[in-house]
C-alpha positions in Angstrom: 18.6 20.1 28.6 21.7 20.3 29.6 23.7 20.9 33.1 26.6 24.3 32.8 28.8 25.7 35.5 28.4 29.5 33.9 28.1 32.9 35.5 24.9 34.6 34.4 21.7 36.0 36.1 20.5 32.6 37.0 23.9 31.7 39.1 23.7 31.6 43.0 26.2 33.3 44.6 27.5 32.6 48.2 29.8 35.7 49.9 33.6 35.1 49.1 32.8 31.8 47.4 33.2 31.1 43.4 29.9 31.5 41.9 28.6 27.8 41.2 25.3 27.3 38.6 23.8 23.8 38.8 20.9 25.1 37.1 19.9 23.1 33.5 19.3 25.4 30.7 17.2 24.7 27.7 18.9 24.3 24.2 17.7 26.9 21.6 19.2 25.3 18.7 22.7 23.4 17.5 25.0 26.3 15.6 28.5 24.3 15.0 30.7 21.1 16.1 34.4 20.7 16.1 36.8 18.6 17.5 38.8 18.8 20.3 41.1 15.3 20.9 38.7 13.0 20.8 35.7 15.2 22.2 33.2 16.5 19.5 32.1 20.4 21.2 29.0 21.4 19.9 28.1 25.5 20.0 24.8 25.7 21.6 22.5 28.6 21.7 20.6 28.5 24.8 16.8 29.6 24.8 16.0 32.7 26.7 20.1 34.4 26.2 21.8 36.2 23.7 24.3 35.3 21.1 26.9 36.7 23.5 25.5 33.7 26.0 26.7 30.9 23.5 28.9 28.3 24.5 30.6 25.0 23.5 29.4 21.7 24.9 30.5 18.1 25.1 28.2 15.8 23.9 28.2 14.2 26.8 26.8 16.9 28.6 24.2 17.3 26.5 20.4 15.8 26.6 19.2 17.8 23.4 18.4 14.6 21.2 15.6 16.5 18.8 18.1 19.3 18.6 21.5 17.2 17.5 19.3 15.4 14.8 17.9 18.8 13.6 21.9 19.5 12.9 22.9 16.7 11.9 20.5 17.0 9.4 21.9 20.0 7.8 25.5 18.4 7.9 24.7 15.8 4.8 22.2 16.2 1.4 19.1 14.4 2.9 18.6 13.2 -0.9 21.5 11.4 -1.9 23.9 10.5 1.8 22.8 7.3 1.8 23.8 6.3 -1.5 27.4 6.5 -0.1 26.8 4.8 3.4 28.1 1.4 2.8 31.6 3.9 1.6 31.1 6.2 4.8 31.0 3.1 6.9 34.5 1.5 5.5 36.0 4.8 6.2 35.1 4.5 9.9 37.9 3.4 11.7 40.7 5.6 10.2 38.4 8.6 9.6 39.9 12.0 9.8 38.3 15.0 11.8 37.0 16.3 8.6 35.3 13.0 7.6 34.1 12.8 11.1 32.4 16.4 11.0 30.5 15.7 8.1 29.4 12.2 7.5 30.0 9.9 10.7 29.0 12.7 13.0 25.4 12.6 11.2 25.2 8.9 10.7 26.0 8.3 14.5 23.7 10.9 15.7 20.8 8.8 13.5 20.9 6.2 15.2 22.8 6.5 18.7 18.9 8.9 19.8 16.9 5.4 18.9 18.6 3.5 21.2 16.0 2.3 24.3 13.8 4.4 22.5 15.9 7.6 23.7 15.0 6.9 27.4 18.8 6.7 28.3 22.2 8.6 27.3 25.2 6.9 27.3 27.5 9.8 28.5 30.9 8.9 26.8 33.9 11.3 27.4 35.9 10.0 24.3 33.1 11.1 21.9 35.1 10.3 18.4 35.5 6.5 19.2 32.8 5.9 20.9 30.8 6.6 17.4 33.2 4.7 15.8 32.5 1.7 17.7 28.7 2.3 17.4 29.2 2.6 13.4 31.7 -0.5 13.4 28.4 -2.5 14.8 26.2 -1.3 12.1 28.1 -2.5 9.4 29.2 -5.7 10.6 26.1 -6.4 11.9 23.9 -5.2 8.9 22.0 -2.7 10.9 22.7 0.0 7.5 18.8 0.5 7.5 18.5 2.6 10.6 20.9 5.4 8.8 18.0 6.0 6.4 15.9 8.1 8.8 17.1 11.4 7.6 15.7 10.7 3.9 12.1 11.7 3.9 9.8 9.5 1.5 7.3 10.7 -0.6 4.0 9.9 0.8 2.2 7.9 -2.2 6.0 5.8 -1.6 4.9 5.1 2.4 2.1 4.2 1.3 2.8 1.6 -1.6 5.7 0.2 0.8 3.3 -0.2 3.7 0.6 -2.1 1.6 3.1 -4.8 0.9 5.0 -4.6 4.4 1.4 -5.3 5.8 1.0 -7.9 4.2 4.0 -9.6 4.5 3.7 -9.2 8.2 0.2 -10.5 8.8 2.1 -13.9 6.6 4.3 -14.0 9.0 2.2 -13.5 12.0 -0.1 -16.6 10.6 2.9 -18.6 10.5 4.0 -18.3 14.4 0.6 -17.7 15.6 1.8 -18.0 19.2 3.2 -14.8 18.8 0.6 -11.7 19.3 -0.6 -9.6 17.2 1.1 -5.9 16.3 0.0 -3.6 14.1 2.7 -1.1 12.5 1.4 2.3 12.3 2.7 4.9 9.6 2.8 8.6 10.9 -0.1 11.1 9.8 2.5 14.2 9.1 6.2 13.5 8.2 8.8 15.7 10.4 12.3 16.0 9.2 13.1 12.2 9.6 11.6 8.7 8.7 12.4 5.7 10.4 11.7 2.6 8.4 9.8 0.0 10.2 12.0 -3.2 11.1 13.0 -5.1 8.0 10.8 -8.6 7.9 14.0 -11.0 7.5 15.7 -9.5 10.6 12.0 -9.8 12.5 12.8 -13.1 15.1 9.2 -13.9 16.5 10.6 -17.0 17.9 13.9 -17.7 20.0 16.3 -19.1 18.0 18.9 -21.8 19.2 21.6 -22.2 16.5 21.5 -25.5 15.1 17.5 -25.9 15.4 17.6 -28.0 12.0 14.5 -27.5 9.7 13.1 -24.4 11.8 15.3 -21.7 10.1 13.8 -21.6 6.5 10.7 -20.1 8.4 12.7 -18.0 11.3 15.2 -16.3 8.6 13.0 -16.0 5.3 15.3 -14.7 2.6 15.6 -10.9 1.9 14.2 -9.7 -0.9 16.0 -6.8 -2.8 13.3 -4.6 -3.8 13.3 -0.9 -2.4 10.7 0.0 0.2 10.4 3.6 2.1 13.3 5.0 2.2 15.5 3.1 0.2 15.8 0.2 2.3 15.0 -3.4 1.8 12.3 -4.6 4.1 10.5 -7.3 2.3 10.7 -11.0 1.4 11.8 -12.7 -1.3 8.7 -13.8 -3.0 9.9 -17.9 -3.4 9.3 -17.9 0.3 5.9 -17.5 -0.3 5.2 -19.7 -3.4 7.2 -22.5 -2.1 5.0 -22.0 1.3 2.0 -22.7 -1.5 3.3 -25.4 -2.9 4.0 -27.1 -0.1 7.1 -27.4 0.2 7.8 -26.0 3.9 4.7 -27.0 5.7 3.0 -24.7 8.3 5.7 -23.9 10.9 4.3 -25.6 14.0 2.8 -29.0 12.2 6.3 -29.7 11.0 8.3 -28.4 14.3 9.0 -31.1 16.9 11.1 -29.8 19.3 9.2 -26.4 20.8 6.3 -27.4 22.1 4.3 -24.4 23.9 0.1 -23.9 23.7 -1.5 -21.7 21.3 -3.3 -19.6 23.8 -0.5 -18.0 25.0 -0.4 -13.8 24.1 -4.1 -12.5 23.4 -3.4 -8.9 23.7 -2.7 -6.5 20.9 -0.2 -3.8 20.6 0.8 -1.1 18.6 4.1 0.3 17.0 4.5 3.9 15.9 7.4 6.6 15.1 8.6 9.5 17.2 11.4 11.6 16.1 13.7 11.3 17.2 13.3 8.5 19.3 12.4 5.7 16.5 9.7 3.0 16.9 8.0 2.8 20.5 5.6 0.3 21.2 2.6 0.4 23.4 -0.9 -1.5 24.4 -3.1 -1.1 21.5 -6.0 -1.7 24.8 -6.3 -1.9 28.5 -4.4 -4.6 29.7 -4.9 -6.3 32.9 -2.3 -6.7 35.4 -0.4 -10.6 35.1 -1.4 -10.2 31.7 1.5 -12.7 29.8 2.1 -10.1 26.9 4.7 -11.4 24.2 8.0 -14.1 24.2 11.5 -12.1 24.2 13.1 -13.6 20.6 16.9 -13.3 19.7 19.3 -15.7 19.0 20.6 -17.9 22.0 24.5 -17.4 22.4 26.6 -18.4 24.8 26.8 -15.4 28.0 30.4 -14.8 26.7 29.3 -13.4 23.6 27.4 -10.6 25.4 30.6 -9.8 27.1 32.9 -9.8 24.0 30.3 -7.4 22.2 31.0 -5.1 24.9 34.5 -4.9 24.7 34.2 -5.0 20.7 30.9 -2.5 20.3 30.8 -0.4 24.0 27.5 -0.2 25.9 25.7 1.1 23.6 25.4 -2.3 21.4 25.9 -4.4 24.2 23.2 -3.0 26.9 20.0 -2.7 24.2 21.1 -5.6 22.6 22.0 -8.8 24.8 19.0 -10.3 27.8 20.4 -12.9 30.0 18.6 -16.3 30.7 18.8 -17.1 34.3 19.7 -20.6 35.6 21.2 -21.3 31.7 24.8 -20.1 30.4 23.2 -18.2 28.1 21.5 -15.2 26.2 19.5 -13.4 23.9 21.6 -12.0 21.1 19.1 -9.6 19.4 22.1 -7.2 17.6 20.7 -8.3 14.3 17.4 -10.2 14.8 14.8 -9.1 17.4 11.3 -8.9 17.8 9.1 -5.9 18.8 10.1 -6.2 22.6 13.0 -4.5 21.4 10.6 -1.5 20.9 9.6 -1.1 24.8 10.9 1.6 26.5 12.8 1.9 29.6 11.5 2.9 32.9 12.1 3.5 36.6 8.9 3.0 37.1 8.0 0.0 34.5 4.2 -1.5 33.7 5.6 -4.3 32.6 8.3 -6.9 34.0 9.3 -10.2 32.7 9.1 -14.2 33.7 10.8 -17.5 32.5 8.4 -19.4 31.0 8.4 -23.4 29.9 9.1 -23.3 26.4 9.1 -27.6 25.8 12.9 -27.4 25.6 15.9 -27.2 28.3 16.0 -23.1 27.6 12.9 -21.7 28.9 11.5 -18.4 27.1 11.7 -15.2 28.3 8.1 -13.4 28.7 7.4 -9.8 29.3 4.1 -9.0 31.4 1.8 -6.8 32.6 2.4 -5.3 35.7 -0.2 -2.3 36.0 -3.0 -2.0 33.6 -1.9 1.1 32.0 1.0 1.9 29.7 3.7 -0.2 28.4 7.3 0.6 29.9 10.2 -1.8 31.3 13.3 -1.3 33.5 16.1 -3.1 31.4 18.6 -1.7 34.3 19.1 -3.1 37.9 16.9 -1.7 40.6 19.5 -1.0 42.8 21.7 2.3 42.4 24.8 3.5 41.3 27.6 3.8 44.5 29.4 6.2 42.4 27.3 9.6 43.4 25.4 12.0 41.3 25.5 13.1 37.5 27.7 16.2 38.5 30.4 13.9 40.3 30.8 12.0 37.5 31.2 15.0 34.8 34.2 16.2 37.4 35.7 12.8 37.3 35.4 12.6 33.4 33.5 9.1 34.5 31.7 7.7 31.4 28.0 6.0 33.0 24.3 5.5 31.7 22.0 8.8 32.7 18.5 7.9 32.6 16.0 9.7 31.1 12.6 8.8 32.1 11.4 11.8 34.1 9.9 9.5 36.8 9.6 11.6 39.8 11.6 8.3 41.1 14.2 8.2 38.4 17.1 6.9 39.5 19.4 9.4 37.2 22.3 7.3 37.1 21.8 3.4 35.5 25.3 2.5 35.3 28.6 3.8 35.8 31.6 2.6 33.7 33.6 -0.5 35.6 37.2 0.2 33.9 40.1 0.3 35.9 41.3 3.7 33.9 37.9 5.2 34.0 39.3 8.5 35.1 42.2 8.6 32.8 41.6 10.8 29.9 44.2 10.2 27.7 42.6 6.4 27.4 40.5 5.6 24.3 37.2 4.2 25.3 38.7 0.8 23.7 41.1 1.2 25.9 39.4 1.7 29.0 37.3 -1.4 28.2 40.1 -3.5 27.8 40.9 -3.1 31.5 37.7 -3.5 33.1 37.4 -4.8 36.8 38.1 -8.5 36.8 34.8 -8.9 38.8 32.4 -7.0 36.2 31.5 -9.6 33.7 28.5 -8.6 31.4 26.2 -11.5 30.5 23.6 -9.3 29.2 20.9 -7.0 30.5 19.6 -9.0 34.4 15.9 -8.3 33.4 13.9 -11.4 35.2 13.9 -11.2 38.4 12.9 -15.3 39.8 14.3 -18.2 38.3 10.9 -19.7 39.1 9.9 -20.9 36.0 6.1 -20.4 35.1 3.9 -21.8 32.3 0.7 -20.1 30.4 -2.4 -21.7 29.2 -5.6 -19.7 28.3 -3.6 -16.9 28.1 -3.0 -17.0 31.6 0.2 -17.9 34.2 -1.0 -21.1 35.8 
């Protein structure tokens, strides 16, 4: 869907006034892309009109997601792109339009409709960089995995992966048994993409606070390098596991002295599952009661500034889906590279679920999501309150970059967040640029999702 100021049947017309159309039309199909400065225009055919009706759109005004991967798709040889992936991605920052067109065009479009699940766009004017920046994060952050999804497995390969993924996980889920229980689902009919499901070394099912001593051999397992799905690597090394059985690293929690939380803690049970082209979505595998404590937030712990500095370095993309503030602490959870499945919950105006501080036994208390309403599982990662800066149609005449929502709530607040630069409007500005001048009094310590500093603590799987 998509919002066009175009004469047709559909316009309203007012006597001796310009004809304006607010109306949103439905997208057909994606034809073509080419670049104009540093806006990619995509020619859309629009469902119900002619050929003669077709028309060029900026990405940005565009809310087509299943319709840009279906062209993207056809851009690159589904078969062999991501053998050259880790080359595509070094070619990233002085790319050409050509290069742009056909390989970071496709490899942006990948991964930018997973992002909170797809329940938001990030509407950026300066289209070209804006995927630069999001690419520049995937490499340097090791994210590579999640430009797979256009190669299509063979099923007896799903299959032989999941066995061993499975496994793996249910190790690793004996190991922090605090942590609840989630089982992966594989899709019953393959569409035209494949997301792999998170790779096992980069699952954090624990906060991590950088220097925790004789914790990390557990937290970060080494990687193994065998091939799984679609060509990524989403096991573990296989010493982890026979020097587990030898003894050598003891169960997790008898050798771990500093975290000291109850077992009871998380008794529900949750699900994760695919949808193109949203990516991985989690969801109650039951009824949950309301106040239910549900499952611990896990990153790394950073200082707030980091948050901040990935913003300016990545955009909002990266640094909105990525970084949760601690409240009452000068710091937050960096989940870039390591995250758990909370990562998975979609956004919300109208959320099920909300999250608490929580005792963890050390000076940073965790952060835990709950249930709010006994159905569903959703979350609002953006403030309650809305945007001053008007409406979606304001902001396309200003050439404002912001955060649209896409939750179809019949209470949605549309807009989520509107670009704080000083040189917002100017259009000759790079989107590095503009974020180098942002209003002195914006400062982003990541993503205010607790609302009480009150901090709680859970025994029989209950808040006391």
């Amino acid at each position: 869907m998509a919002p066009r100021k175009k004469k047709s049947r559909l316009t309203t017309k007012k006597a001796k006034q310009s004809a304006v159309d607010n109306t949103f039309y439905e997208v057909e199909g994606i034809l073509g892309c080419r670049p104009l400065n540093n806006q990619l225009l995509y020619k859309v055919a629009w469902l119900g009109f002619s050929e003669a009706d077709d028309t060029e759109e900026a990405e940005n005004r565009l809310n087509c997601d299943k319709e840009l991967v279906i062209f993207a798709k056809k851009l690159i040889d589904s078969d062999t792109y991501i053998d050259t992936i880790d080359d595509d991605l070094l070619l990233v920052p002085d790319a050409k339009y050509s290069n742009i067109l056909l390989r970071i065009d496709p490899l942006s479009i990948s991964i930018q409709t997973t992002i909170h699940t797809g329940t938001v766009k990030f509407a950026c004017k300066d289209t070209v960089n804006s995927k630069r920046m999001l690419l520049e994060y995937v490499r340097e952050c090791n994210q590579q995995y999640q430009l797979h999804s256009f190669h299509v497995p063979a099923q007896k390969v799903i299959d032989k992966s999941f066995q061993r993924y499975s496994e793996e996980l249910r190790y690793l889920f004996d190991i922090f048994d605090t942590y609840p229980f989630v089982q992966v689902k594989m899709p019953y009919e393959l569409e035209n993409t494949f997301y792999a499901p998170p790779p096992l070394p980069k699952l954090l099912l624990e906060p991590y606070l950088p220097g925790q001593g004789d914790a990390s051999p557990h937290l970060f397992p080494p990687k193994s390098f065998d091939l799984g799905f679609n060509n990524v690597t989403p096991f573990i090394d296989r010493c982890f596991f026979e020097t587990d059985a030898n003894g050598q690293y003891p169960r997790y929690y008898a050798q771990q002295k500093k975290r000291k939380v109850p077992e009871e803690r998380f008794g529900a049970n949750f699900e994760l599952r695919q949808e193109s082209p949203r990516g991985w979505i989690l969801r109650g595998a039951h009824i949950i009661d309301e106040e239910t404590p549900l499952m611990q937030m896990a990153g790394v712990i950073v200082p707030v500034e980091e948050a901040h500095r990935a913003l300016l370095r990545y955009g909002e993309r990266v640094a909105f889906s990525s970084f949760i503030n601690i409240p009452g602490t000068d710091y937050a959870l960096d989940r870039r590279e390591f995250h758990d499945f909370s990562k998975y919950i979609p956004h919300s105006c109208n959320p099920t679920c909300a999250v608490r501080l929580v005792a963890s036994g050390t000076t940073i208390p965790d952060l835990v999501v709950y249930a709010l309403r006994v159905q569903g599982l959703v979350k609002r990662f953006f403030e309650r309150k809305g945007c001053s800066d008007g409406k979606i149609f304001k902001l396309y005449e200003k050439n404002i970059d912001f955060v649209q929502c896409l939750c179809n709530h019949s209470h949605c607040r549309q807009v989520l967040y509107v670009d704080q630069s000083l040189d917002r409007e100017d259009k000759t500005k790079t989107k590095k640029e503009t974020l180098k001048n942002l209003d002195p009094k914006f400062k982003f310590h990541g993503m205010q999702l607790v609302e009480s500093t009150q901090i709680h603590t859970i025994s029989d799987y209950e808040f006391d």
